[in-house]
N, C-alpha and C positions, 0 to 999 in steps of 0.2 A: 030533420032538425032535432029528435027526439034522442036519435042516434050520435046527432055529432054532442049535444048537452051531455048526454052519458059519458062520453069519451073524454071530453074536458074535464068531467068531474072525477073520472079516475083518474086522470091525467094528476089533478090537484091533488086526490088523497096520496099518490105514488110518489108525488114533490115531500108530500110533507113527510112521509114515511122515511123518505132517502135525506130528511132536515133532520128529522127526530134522531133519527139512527145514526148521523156523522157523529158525534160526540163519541158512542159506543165503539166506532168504527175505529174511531183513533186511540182511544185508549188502547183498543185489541193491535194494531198496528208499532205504538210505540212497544208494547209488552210484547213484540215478536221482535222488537231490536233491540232490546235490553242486554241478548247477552251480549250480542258484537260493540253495545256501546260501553258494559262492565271492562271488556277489554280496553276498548280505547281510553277509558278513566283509569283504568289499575297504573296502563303504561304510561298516563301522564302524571300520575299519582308519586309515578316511581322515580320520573324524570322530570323534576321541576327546576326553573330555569329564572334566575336573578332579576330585575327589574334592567329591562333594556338587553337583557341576554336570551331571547328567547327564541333561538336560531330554529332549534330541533322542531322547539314544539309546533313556532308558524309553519315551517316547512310540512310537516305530517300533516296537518288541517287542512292547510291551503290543497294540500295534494288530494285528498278526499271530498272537499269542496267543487273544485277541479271535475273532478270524477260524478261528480252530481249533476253535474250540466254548469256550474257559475261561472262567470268569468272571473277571474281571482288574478288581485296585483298585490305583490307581495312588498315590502321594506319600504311600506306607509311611515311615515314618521318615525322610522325608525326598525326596528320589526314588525308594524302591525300590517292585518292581510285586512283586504278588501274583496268582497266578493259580491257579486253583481247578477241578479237576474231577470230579464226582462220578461215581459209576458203580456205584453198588451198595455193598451190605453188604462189610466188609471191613476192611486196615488203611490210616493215611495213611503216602503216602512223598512226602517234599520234597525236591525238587531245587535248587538254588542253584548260583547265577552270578554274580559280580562284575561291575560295568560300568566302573568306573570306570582312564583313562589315567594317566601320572605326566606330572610338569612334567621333559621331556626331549626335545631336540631329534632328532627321526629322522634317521638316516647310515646307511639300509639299504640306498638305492637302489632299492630299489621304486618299479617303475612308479604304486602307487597310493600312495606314499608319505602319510606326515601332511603335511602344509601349517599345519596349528593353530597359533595361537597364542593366550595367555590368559592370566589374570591369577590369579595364586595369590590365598587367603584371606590371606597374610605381604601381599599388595599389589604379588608381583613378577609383570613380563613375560616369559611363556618360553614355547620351544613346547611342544607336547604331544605323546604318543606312547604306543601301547599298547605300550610294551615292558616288560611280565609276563603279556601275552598274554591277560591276559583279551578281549578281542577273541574269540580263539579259545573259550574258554567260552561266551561269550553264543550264540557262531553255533551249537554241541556241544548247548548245552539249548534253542537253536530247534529242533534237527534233532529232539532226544527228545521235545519237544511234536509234532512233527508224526508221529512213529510211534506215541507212546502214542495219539494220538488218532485215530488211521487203522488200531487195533487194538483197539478201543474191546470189541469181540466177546469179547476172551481174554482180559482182567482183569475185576476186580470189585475195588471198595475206593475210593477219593480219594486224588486225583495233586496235590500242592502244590508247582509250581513259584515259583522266586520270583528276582528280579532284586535284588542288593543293592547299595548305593551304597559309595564312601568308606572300602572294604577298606585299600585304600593307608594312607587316616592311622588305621586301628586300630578304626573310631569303627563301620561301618556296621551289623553284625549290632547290636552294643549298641542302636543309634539303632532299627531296626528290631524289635527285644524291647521295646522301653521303648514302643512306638507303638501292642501289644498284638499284635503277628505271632501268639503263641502261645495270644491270648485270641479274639481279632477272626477267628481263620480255624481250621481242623481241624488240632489241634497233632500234630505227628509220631510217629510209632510209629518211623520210617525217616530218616534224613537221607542225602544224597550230594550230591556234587561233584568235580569231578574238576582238577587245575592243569598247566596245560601246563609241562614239564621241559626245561631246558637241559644237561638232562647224561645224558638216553636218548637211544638213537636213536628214530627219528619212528615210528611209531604202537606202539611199547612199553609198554605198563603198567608201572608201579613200585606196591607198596601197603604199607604200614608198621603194623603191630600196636600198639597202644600208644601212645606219645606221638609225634607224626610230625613237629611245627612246634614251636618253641619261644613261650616267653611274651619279650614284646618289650617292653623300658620306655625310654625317652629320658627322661637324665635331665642337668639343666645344676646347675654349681656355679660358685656366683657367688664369685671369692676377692677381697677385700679386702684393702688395704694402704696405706701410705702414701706417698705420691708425693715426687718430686723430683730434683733435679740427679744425672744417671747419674756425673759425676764426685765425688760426695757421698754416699754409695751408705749411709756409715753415719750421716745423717741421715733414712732413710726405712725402711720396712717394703715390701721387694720383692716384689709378688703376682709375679709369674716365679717366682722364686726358689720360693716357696708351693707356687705351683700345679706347679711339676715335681716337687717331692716328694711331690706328692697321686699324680701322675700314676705315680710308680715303688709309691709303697706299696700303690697300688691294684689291682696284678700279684700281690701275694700272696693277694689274698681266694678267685682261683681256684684258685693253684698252692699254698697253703698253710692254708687253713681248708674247702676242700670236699674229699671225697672226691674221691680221683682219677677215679674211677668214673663220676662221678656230672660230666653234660657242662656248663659254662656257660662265658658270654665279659662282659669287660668292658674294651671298646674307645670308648678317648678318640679322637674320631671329628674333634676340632676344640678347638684351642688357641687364643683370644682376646684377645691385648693389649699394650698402649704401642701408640706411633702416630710415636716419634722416637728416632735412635739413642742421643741422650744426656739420655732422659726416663724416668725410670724410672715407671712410671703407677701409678694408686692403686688397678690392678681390673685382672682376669684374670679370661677366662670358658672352663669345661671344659664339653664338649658329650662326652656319654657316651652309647653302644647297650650296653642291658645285658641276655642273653641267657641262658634258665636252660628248664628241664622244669618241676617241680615249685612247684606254690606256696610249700612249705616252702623251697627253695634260693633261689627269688626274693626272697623278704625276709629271707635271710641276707646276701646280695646290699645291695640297698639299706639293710638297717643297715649294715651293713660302711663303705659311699661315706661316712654321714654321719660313723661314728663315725674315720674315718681322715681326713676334711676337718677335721674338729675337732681330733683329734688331733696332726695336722701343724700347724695354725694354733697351738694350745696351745706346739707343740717352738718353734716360731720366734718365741713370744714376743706374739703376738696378744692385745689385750684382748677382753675379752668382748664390746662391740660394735662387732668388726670380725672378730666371726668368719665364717667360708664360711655361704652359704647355699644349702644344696640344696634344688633342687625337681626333683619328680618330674612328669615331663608328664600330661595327663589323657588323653592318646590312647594307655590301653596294651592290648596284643594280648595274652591268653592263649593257655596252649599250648593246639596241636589235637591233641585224643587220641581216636583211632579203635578202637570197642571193640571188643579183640582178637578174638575166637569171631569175631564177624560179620565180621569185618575179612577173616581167614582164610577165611571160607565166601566172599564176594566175589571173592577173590582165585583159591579152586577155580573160581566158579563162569565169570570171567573167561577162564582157561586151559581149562578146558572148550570154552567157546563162539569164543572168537580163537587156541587155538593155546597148547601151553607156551613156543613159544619165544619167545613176545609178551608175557607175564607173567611178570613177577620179585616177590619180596622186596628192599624197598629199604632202608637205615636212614636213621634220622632225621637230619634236617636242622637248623642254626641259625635257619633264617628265621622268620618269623611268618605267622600268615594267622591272621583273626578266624572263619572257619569254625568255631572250637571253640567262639565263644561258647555255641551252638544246642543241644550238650552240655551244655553248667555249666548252662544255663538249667534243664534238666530231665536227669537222666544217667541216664533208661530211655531215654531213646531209645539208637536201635541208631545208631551214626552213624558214616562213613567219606571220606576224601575221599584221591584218590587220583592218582597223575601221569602224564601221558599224554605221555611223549616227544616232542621235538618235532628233535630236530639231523636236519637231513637225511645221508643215507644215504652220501652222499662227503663231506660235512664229519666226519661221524662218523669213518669210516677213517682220514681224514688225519690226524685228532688221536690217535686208537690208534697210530700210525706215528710220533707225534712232530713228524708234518709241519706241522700247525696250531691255534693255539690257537680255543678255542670262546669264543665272547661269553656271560656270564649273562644269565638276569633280570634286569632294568632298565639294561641296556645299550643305547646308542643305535643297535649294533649288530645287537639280537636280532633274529632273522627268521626262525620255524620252518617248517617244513613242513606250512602252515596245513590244507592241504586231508587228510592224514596224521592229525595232530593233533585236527580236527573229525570225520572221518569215524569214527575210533576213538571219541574220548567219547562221540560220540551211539552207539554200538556198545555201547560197555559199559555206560552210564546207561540204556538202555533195556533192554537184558536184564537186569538188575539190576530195572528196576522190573517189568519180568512175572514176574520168577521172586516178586519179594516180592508182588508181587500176581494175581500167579496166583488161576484161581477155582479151588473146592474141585472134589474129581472126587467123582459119586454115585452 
Protein backbone atom coordinates (compact mmCIF):
# COMPACT_ATOMS: atom_id res chain seq x y z
CA UNK A 1 0.00 0.00 0.00
CA UNK A 2 2.96 2.10 1.14
CA UNK A 3 4.50 1.31 -2.33
CA UNK A 4 1.45 1.88 -4.56
CA UNK A 5 0.88 5.74 -2.31
CA UNK A 6 4.58 6.41 -3.43
CA UNK A 7 3.88 5.71 -7.08
CA UNK A 8 0.90 7.79 -7.32
CA UNK A 9 2.60 10.60 -5.73
CA UNK A 10 5.39 10.59 -8.39
CA UNK A 11 2.93 9.68 -10.61
CA UNK A 12 1.29 13.43 -9.72
CA UNK A 13 4.66 15.31 -9.33
CA UNK A 14 5.58 13.84 -13.08
CA UNK A 15 1.79 15.25 -14.31
CA UNK A 16 2.73 18.50 -13.03
CA UNK A 17 6.18 18.70 -14.22
CA UNK A 18 5.05 17.75 -17.80
CA UNK A 19 1.98 20.86 -17.02
CA UNK A 20 4.51 23.21 -15.71
CA UNK A 21 7.02 22.62 -18.58
CA UNK A 22 4.12 22.66 -21.72
CA UNK A 23 4.35 26.40 -22.04
CA UNK A 24 8.25 26.22 -22.20
CA UNK A 25 7.87 23.19 -24.61
CA UNK A 26 5.97 25.20 -26.95
CA UNK A 27 7.51 28.33 -26.97
CA UNK A 28 10.94 26.11 -27.76
CA UNK A 29 8.78 24.24 -30.68
CA UNK A 30 7.20 27.28 -32.32
CA UNK A 31 11.08 28.94 -32.19
CA UNK A 32 12.32 25.81 -34.25
CA UNK A 33 9.54 26.67 -37.05
CA UNK A 34 10.13 30.20 -37.24
CA UNK A 35 12.46 29.81 -40.09
CA UNK A 36 10.24 27.67 -42.39
CA UNK A 37 7.29 29.85 -41.23
CA UNK A 38 9.59 33.43 -42.09
CA UNK A 39 9.58 31.85 -45.39
CA UNK A 40 6.03 31.13 -45.86
CA UNK A 41 5.34 34.97 -44.69
CA UNK A 42 8.08 36.67 -46.81
CA UNK A 43 6.35 34.66 -49.82
CA UNK A 44 2.90 35.71 -48.88
CA UNK A 45 4.23 39.10 -48.16
CA UNK A 46 5.46 39.20 -51.68
CA UNK A 47 2.29 37.77 -53.14
CA UNK A 48 -0.70 39.44 -51.99
CA UNK A 49 -3.92 39.01 -53.50
CA UNK A 50 -7.19 41.49 -53.84
CA UNK A 51 -10.18 41.09 -51.80
CA UNK A 52 -12.04 37.93 -53.33
CA UNK A 53 -8.89 37.15 -55.57
CA UNK A 54 -7.05 35.14 -53.36
CA UNK A 55 -6.52 31.98 -55.62
CA UNK A 56 -2.66 31.49 -54.93
CA UNK A 57 -2.62 32.18 -51.62
CA UNK A 58 -5.80 29.55 -50.46
CA UNK A 59 -4.39 27.17 -52.76
CA UNK A 60 -0.62 27.09 -50.86
CA UNK A 61 -2.33 26.86 -47.37
CA UNK A 62 -4.91 24.67 -47.93
CA UNK A 63 -2.17 22.42 -49.50
CA UNK A 64 -0.04 22.49 -46.34
CA UNK A 65 -3.09 22.28 -44.23
CA UNK A 66 -3.74 19.07 -46.18
CA UNK A 67 -0.20 17.95 -45.41
CA UNK A 68 -0.84 18.25 -41.53
CA UNK A 69 -3.36 15.72 -41.47
CA UNK A 70 -6.91 18.44 -41.90
CA UNK A 71 -9.47 17.77 -44.00
CA UNK A 72 -9.47 20.96 -46.13
CA UNK A 73 -12.50 22.25 -48.60
CA UNK A 74 -11.53 24.76 -50.60
CA UNK A 75 -13.75 27.94 -52.49
CA UNK A 76 -15.91 28.32 -49.23
CA UNK A 77 -17.76 31.47 -50.04
CA UNK A 78 -15.96 32.24 -52.43
CA UNK A 79 -12.01 31.50 -51.96
CA UNK A 80 -12.05 30.79 -48.45
CA UNK A 81 -10.54 27.10 -47.21
CA UNK A 82 -11.91 25.23 -44.52
CA UNK A 83 -10.05 22.75 -42.63
CA UNK A 84 -11.26 20.21 -40.27
CA UNK A 85 -9.77 18.12 -37.62
CA UNK A 86 -11.32 15.69 -35.63
CA UNK A 87 -9.79 14.02 -32.55
CA UNK A 88 -12.33 12.70 -30.22
CA UNK A 89 -15.25 13.46 -28.24
CA UNK A 90 -15.33 16.93 -27.08
CA UNK A 91 -15.85 20.81 -28.01
CA UNK A 92 -15.35 22.72 -31.74
CA UNK A 93 -12.80 25.63 -31.67
CA UNK A 94 -12.36 27.80 -34.96
CA UNK A 95 -9.63 29.50 -35.71
CA UNK A 96 -9.70 32.27 -38.53
CA UNK A 97 -7.35 34.22 -40.67
CA UNK A 98 -7.99 36.77 -43.27
CA UNK A 99 -6.05 36.53 -46.49
CA UNK A 100 -6.72 39.06 -48.37
CA UNK A 101 -3.95 42.52 -49.34
CA UNK A 102 -5.49 46.13 -50.03
CA UNK A 103 -4.95 48.15 -53.42
CA UNK A 104 -1.66 50.12 -51.93
CA UNK A 105 1.43 50.58 -53.25
CA UNK A 106 4.40 49.27 -50.82
CA UNK A 107 7.12 52.10 -49.54
CA UNK A 108 8.48 49.71 -46.83
CA UNK A 109 11.63 48.98 -48.27
CA UNK A 110 11.82 45.43 -47.70
CA UNK A 111 13.93 43.41 -49.15
CA UNK A 112 11.08 41.05 -50.10
CA UNK A 113 8.98 43.94 -50.71
CA UNK A 114 5.20 43.54 -52.97
CA UNK A 115 6.03 43.99 -56.59
CA UNK A 116 1.99 43.22 -57.39
CA UNK A 117 0.06 44.79 -59.25
CA UNK A 118 -3.91 44.25 -60.16
CA UNK A 119 -6.81 45.33 -61.08
CA UNK A 120 -9.59 46.30 -58.56
CA UNK A 121 -13.46 44.98 -58.99
CA UNK A 122 -14.12 49.47 -59.44
CA UNK A 123 -11.61 48.27 -62.81
CA UNK A 124 -8.67 50.19 -61.37
CA UNK A 125 -4.64 49.56 -61.68
CA UNK A 126 -2.84 49.56 -58.42
CA UNK A 127 -0.46 47.80 -56.61
CA UNK A 128 -1.05 45.57 -53.80
CA UNK A 129 0.21 45.20 -50.36
CA UNK A 130 -0.52 43.39 -47.17
CA UNK A 131 -0.45 46.40 -45.19
CA UNK A 132 -3.17 45.38 -42.26
CA UNK A 133 -0.95 42.55 -41.90
CA UNK A 134 -2.85 39.84 -42.47
CA UNK A 135 0.06 38.22 -43.99
CA UNK A 136 1.19 37.98 -40.62
CA UNK A 137 -2.15 36.01 -39.45
CA UNK A 138 -2.28 33.48 -42.24
CA UNK A 139 1.55 32.52 -41.35
CA UNK A 140 0.22 32.78 -37.00
CA UNK A 141 -2.76 30.18 -37.89
CA UNK A 142 -0.15 27.97 -40.11
CA UNK A 143 2.22 27.88 -37.09
CA UNK A 144 -1.16 26.84 -34.76
CA UNK A 145 -2.13 24.01 -37.32
CA UNK A 146 1.15 22.82 -37.09
CA UNK A 147 1.38 22.51 -33.12
CA UNK A 148 -2.27 21.60 -32.71
CA UNK A 149 -1.53 18.92 -34.97
CA UNK A 150 2.04 17.64 -33.76
CA UNK A 151 0.07 17.61 -30.17
CA UNK A 152 -2.75 15.58 -31.55
CA UNK A 153 -1.91 13.19 -27.87
CA UNK A 154 -3.36 16.18 -25.27
CA UNK A 155 -6.54 17.34 -26.79
CA UNK A 156 -9.61 15.72 -27.70
CA UNK A 157 -12.62 17.65 -29.44
CA UNK A 158 -12.56 19.23 -33.35
CA UNK A 159 -10.13 21.93 -34.38
CA UNK A 160 -11.91 24.21 -37.35
CA UNK A 161 -9.51 26.25 -38.90
CA UNK A 162 -10.61 28.45 -41.68
CA UNK A 163 -9.05 30.96 -44.16
CA UNK A 164 -11.48 33.88 -44.98
CA UNK A 165 -11.51 36.02 -48.15
CA UNK A 166 -12.55 39.82 -48.69
CA UNK A 167 -12.39 40.99 -44.85
CA UNK A 168 -11.09 44.29 -46.41
CA UNK A 169 -14.49 45.08 -48.45
CA UNK A 170 -16.67 43.89 -45.20
CA UNK A 171 -18.16 41.03 -47.58
CA UNK A 172 -16.13 37.69 -46.53
CA UNK A 173 -17.39 36.12 -43.14
CA UNK A 174 -21.00 37.12 -44.69
CA UNK A 175 -19.98 35.29 -48.17
CA UNK A 176 -18.58 32.33 -46.05
CA UNK A 177 -22.01 31.84 -43.68
CA UNK A 178 -24.25 32.32 -46.52
CA UNK A 179 -21.99 29.07 -48.37
CA UNK A 180 -23.29 27.09 -45.17
CA UNK A 181 -19.61 27.29 -42.95
CA UNK A 182 -21.97 26.72 -40.11
CA UNK A 183 -24.16 23.91 -41.66
CA UNK A 184 -21.57 22.16 -44.15
CA UNK A 185 -18.78 21.86 -41.24
CA UNK A 186 -18.83 21.34 -37.14
CA UNK A 187 -20.34 24.79 -36.04
CA UNK A 188 -18.27 26.47 -33.17
CA UNK A 189 -18.75 26.13 -29.46
CA UNK A 190 -15.14 28.48 -29.54
CA UNK A 191 -14.21 31.14 -32.15
CA UNK A 192 -10.61 33.09 -32.10
CA UNK A 193 -8.34 35.28 -34.08
CA UNK A 194 -6.06 37.23 -33.39
CA UNK A 195 -5.11 41.09 -35.63
CA UNK A 196 -1.63 42.33 -35.82
CA UNK A 197 -1.58 46.20 -33.81
CA UNK A 198 0.17 49.36 -35.01
CA UNK A 199 -0.03 50.81 -31.74
CA UNK A 200 1.64 47.85 -29.35
CA UNK A 201 4.93 47.25 -29.14
CA UNK A 202 5.92 43.73 -31.02
CA UNK A 203 4.78 40.67 -29.49
CA UNK A 204 2.20 42.38 -26.78
CA UNK A 205 -1.16 41.10 -26.50
CA UNK A 206 -4.03 43.79 -26.28
CA UNK A 207 -7.62 42.04 -25.50
CA UNK A 208 -11.03 44.02 -25.21
CA UNK A 209 -14.27 42.79 -23.20
CA UNK A 210 -17.18 43.64 -25.06
CA UNK A 211 -17.57 45.56 -28.13
CA UNK A 212 -13.82 45.74 -29.65
CA UNK A 213 -14.23 47.01 -33.67
CA UNK A 214 -16.85 49.02 -34.59
CA UNK A 215 -19.93 48.56 -37.17
CA UNK A 216 -18.57 50.23 -40.56
CA UNK A 217 -21.20 51.44 -43.23
CA UNK A 218 -20.02 53.59 -46.54
CA UNK A 219 -22.52 55.55 -47.18
CA UNK A 220 -22.77 58.15 -50.69
CA UNK A 221 -25.32 61.14 -51.02
CA UNK A 222 -25.94 61.99 -54.39
CA UNK A 223 -27.04 65.98 -54.03
CA UNK A 224 -28.76 67.49 -56.92
CA UNK A 225 -29.11 70.93 -58.30
CA UNK A 226 -29.41 72.91 -60.95
CA UNK A 227 -26.62 73.99 -63.19
CA UNK A 228 -25.34 76.97 -64.69
CA UNK A 229 -23.25 80.18 -65.55
CA UNK A 230 -21.12 80.78 -61.87
CA UNK A 231 -21.52 84.50 -62.88
CA UNK A 232 -25.50 83.75 -62.68
CA UNK A 233 -25.48 82.13 -59.59
CA UNK A 234 -29.22 83.11 -58.88
CA UNK A 235 -30.46 81.35 -62.04
CA UNK A 236 -29.37 77.93 -60.63
CA UNK A 237 -29.79 75.71 -57.56
CA UNK A 238 -26.00 75.17 -56.21
CA UNK A 239 -25.28 71.40 -55.20
CA UNK A 240 -21.89 73.03 -53.39
CA UNK A 241 -23.62 75.37 -51.69
CA UNK A 242 -26.30 72.05 -50.66
CA UNK A 243 -23.86 69.70 -50.00
CA UNK A 244 -21.64 71.88 -47.52
CA UNK A 245 -24.57 72.50 -45.41
CA UNK A 246 -25.37 68.78 -45.49
CA UNK A 247 -21.66 68.30 -44.58
CA UNK A 248 -21.74 71.03 -41.22
CA UNK A 249 -25.38 69.73 -40.12
CA UNK A 250 -24.12 66.29 -40.24
CA UNK A 251 -21.58 67.15 -37.15
CA UNK A 252 -24.37 67.39 -34.90
CA UNK A 253 -25.97 63.91 -35.26
CA UNK A 254 -22.71 62.83 -33.09
CA UNK A 255 -22.05 66.01 -30.95
CA UNK A 256 -25.81 66.60 -30.44
CA UNK A 257 -28.45 63.77 -30.69
CA UNK A 258 -26.08 60.65 -29.16
CA UNK A 259 -24.97 60.48 -25.88
CA UNK A 260 -21.81 61.62 -25.24
CA UNK A 261 -20.92 58.37 -23.81
CA UNK A 262 -21.83 56.40 -26.06
CA UNK A 263 -18.76 56.43 -29.23
CA UNK A 264 -19.42 57.11 -33.01
CA UNK A 265 -17.90 59.03 -36.21
CA UNK A 266 -19.46 60.42 -39.23
CA UNK A 267 -16.64 61.42 -41.64
CA UNK A 268 -17.19 62.92 -45.01
CA UNK A 269 -14.33 61.10 -46.40
CA UNK A 270 -14.66 62.87 -50.04
CA UNK A 271 -16.43 65.95 -51.69
CA UNK A 272 -17.38 65.46 -55.53
CA UNK A 273 -18.05 68.25 -57.86
CA UNK A 274 -18.17 70.97 -60.87
CA UNK A 275 -15.38 70.35 -63.17
CA UNK A 276 -14.93 74.54 -64.22
CA UNK A 277 -14.33 77.63 -62.12
CA UNK A 278 -17.32 79.59 -63.60
CA UNK A 279 -19.71 76.33 -63.94
CA UNK A 280 -21.62 75.86 -61.26
CA UNK A 281 -22.68 71.96 -61.89
CA UNK A 282 -26.00 70.34 -61.31
CA UNK A 283 -24.57 67.32 -58.83
CA UNK A 284 -22.34 67.01 -55.87
CA UNK A 285 -21.31 63.63 -54.48
CA UNK A 286 -20.62 63.09 -50.51
CA UNK A 287 -18.77 59.84 -49.76
CA UNK A 288 -19.32 59.27 -45.91
CA UNK A 289 -17.45 56.40 -43.21
CA UNK A 290 -19.90 56.12 -40.77
CA UNK A 291 -18.77 54.39 -37.41
CA UNK A 292 -21.09 53.39 -34.41
CA UNK A 293 -20.93 50.03 -31.47
CA UNK A 294 -24.35 49.36 -31.27
CA UNK A 295 -27.00 48.36 -33.69
CA UNK A 296 -29.32 50.75 -32.14
CA UNK A 297 -26.79 53.91 -32.67
CA UNK A 298 -26.14 52.80 -36.19
CA UNK A 299 -29.55 53.46 -37.49
CA UNK A 300 -29.79 56.51 -35.44
CA UNK A 301 -26.84 57.30 -37.45
CA UNK A 302 -28.18 56.67 -40.97
CA UNK A 303 -31.73 58.00 -40.32
CA UNK A 304 -30.21 60.97 -39.13
CA UNK A 305 -27.77 61.29 -42.95
CA UNK A 306 -31.25 60.85 -44.76
CA UNK A 307 -33.31 62.94 -42.77
CA UNK A 308 -30.74 66.02 -42.58
CA UNK A 309 -29.87 65.60 -46.80
CA UNK A 310 -33.60 66.12 -46.99
CA UNK A 311 -33.78 68.57 -44.74
CA UNK A 312 -31.19 70.80 -46.07
CA UNK A 313 -32.45 70.24 -49.71
CA UNK A 314 -36.05 71.13 -48.22
CA UNK A 315 -34.10 74.77 -46.43
CA UNK A 316 -32.56 75.71 -49.91
CA UNK A 317 -35.56 75.29 -51.70
CA UNK A 318 -35.36 71.93 -53.54
CA UNK A 319 -38.41 70.21 -55.32
CA UNK A 320 -39.34 67.06 -54.64
CA UNK A 321 -37.55 65.47 -57.61
CA UNK A 322 -34.35 66.80 -56.93
CA UNK A 323 -34.07 65.81 -53.81
CA UNK A 324 -30.54 63.94 -52.20
CA UNK A 325 -30.31 60.51 -52.73
CA UNK A 326 -28.83 58.36 -50.19
CA UNK A 327 -27.60 55.13 -50.42
CA UNK A 328 -26.16 53.01 -48.09
CA UNK A 329 -23.26 50.55 -49.60
CA UNK A 330 -24.03 46.75 -49.31
CA UNK A 331 -20.49 45.95 -48.07
CA UNK A 332 -21.17 46.73 -44.31
CA UNK A 333 -19.01 45.35 -41.39
CA UNK A 334 -20.72 44.83 -38.02
CA UNK A 335 -19.31 45.54 -34.60
CA UNK A 336 -16.82 42.59 -33.17
CA UNK A 337 -18.04 42.02 -29.78
CA UNK A 338 -15.86 39.60 -27.81
CA UNK A 339 -17.95 37.81 -25.07
CA UNK A 340 -16.66 39.42 -21.89
CA UNK A 341 -16.35 36.30 -19.17
CA UNK A 342 -14.39 34.30 -21.91
CA UNK A 343 -12.75 37.31 -23.18
CA UNK A 344 -11.23 38.01 -19.64
CA UNK A 345 -10.41 34.04 -18.84
CA UNK A 346 -8.25 34.30 -22.33
CA UNK A 347 -6.72 37.28 -21.44
CA UNK A 348 -5.83 35.45 -17.63
CA UNK A 349 -5.03 32.65 -19.42
CA UNK A 350 -2.52 34.64 -21.87
CA UNK A 351 -0.67 36.43 -19.05
CA UNK A 352 -0.36 33.20 -17.36
CA UNK A 353 1.47 31.44 -20.17
CA UNK A 354 3.53 34.70 -22.03
CA UNK A 355 4.19 36.85 -19.01
CA UNK A 356 1.84 39.90 -17.35
CA UNK A 357 4.01 42.25 -18.87
CA UNK A 358 3.10 40.87 -22.40
CA UNK A 359 -0.71 41.21 -21.76
CA UNK A 360 -2.74 44.15 -21.42
CA UNK A 361 -6.53 45.45 -21.51
CA UNK A 362 -6.94 47.43 -24.46
CA UNK A 363 -10.14 49.66 -25.33
CA UNK A 364 -11.92 49.66 -28.27
CA UNK A 365 -11.24 50.84 -31.46
CA UNK A 366 -13.21 52.79 -34.45
CA UNK A 367 -12.07 50.35 -37.09
CA UNK A 368 -14.11 47.45 -38.34
CA UNK A 369 -13.17 43.87 -38.90
CA UNK A 370 -16.00 41.38 -40.17
CA UNK A 371 -14.84 38.66 -37.44
CA UNK A 372 -18.01 39.45 -35.48
CA UNK A 373 -20.02 38.27 -38.13
CA UNK A 374 -19.40 34.47 -36.64
CA UNK A 375 -21.00 35.89 -33.30
CA UNK A 376 -24.37 37.53 -34.82
CA UNK A 377 -24.54 34.26 -36.80
CA UNK A 378 -25.15 32.34 -33.49
CA UNK A 379 -24.26 34.36 -30.00
CA UNK A 380 -23.53 30.95 -27.94
CA UNK A 381 -20.55 30.82 -29.33
CA UNK A 382 -17.73 31.91 -26.93
CA UNK A 383 -15.83 34.22 -29.35
CA UNK A 384 -12.73 36.61 -29.15
CA UNK A 385 -10.37 38.15 -31.26
CA UNK A 386 -7.47 39.85 -30.02
CA UNK A 387 -4.17 42.13 -31.15
CA UNK A 388 -0.87 41.12 -31.14
CA UNK A 389 1.51 44.18 -31.37
CA UNK A 390 3.58 44.55 -33.99
CA UNK A 391 5.91 48.22 -33.76
CA UNK A 392 9.12 47.13 -33.29
CA UNK A 393 10.91 47.72 -30.13
CA UNK A 394 13.19 51.00 -31.12
CA UNK A 395 10.50 52.36 -33.29
CA UNK A 396 8.22 52.04 -30.25
CA UNK A 397 10.76 54.28 -27.98
CA UNK A 398 11.29 56.67 -30.47
CA UNK A 399 7.72 57.53 -30.66
CA UNK A 400 7.22 57.33 -26.50
CA UNK A 401 10.04 60.08 -26.79
CA UNK A 402 8.40 62.19 -29.28
CA UNK A 403 11.13 61.25 -31.61
CA UNK A 404 8.98 59.48 -34.32
CA UNK A 405 5.72 59.09 -35.71
CA UNK A 406 4.32 55.47 -36.14
CA UNK A 407 2.58 54.35 -39.59
CA UNK A 408 -0.99 52.59 -39.05
CA UNK A 409 -2.75 49.92 -40.59
CA UNK A 410 -3.10 50.36 -44.20
CA UNK A 411 -0.21 52.57 -44.48
CA UNK A 412 2.08 52.12 -47.42
CA UNK A 413 4.53 52.43 -44.75
CA UNK A 414 3.38 49.56 -42.26
CA UNK A 415 6.16 46.95 -41.65
CA UNK A 416 5.77 45.03 -38.20
CA UNK A 417 8.05 42.98 -36.62
CA UNK A 418 6.78 39.97 -38.56
CA UNK A 419 8.63 37.30 -36.93
CA UNK A 420 7.59 39.05 -33.21
CA UNK A 421 3.97 39.21 -34.38
CA UNK A 422 3.84 35.41 -35.82
CA UNK A 423 5.67 33.70 -33.24
CA UNK A 424 3.28 35.37 -30.36
CA UNK A 425 -0.31 34.42 -32.30
CA UNK A 426 0.70 31.07 -32.90
CA UNK A 427 1.71 31.34 -28.90
CA UNK A 428 -1.39 32.41 -27.76
CA UNK A 429 -3.99 30.65 -30.41
CA UNK A 430 -2.53 27.56 -29.65
CA UNK A 431 -2.56 27.61 -25.94
CA UNK A 432 -5.90 28.96 -26.13
CA UNK A 433 -6.90 25.86 -28.11
CA UNK A 434 -5.54 23.13 -25.57
CA UNK A 435 -6.68 24.73 -22.71
CA UNK A 436 -10.39 24.81 -24.46
CA UNK A 437 -9.65 21.50 -25.62
CA UNK A 438 -8.05 19.93 -23.22
CA UNK A 439 -8.92 16.25 -22.44
CA UNK A 440 -10.96 15.48 -19.26
CA UNK A 441 -8.53 14.08 -16.38
CA UNK A 442 -10.11 10.45 -14.83
Amino acid sequence: MLFRTSLLALLFISILNVAQAQPANLQSAISKDMPLLMDVYKDLHQHPELSGQETRTAAKLAQRARKLGFEVTEKVGGTGVVAVMKNGPGPVVMIRADMDGLPVVEQTGLPYASQVTATTEEGMETGVMHACGHDTHMTGWLGTARQMADRKAHWSGTLVMILQPAEERGRGARDMLEDGLFERFPKPDYALAFHDAASLPAGVIGYTPGFALANVDSVNILVHGVGGHGAYPHTTKDPIVLGSRIVGALQTLVSRELDPQDPAVVTVGSFQAGSKHNIISDKATLLLTVRSYSDQTRQTLLDGIARIARGEAIAAGMPDELMPEVSIKDEYTPATYNSPEFTRQMGELFARQLGEDRVMETPAVMGGEDFGRYYRADNSIKSMIFWVGGVPQEQWHKAQQGQAKLPSLHSPFWAPQADAVIATGTQALTTAALHLLEKPSH
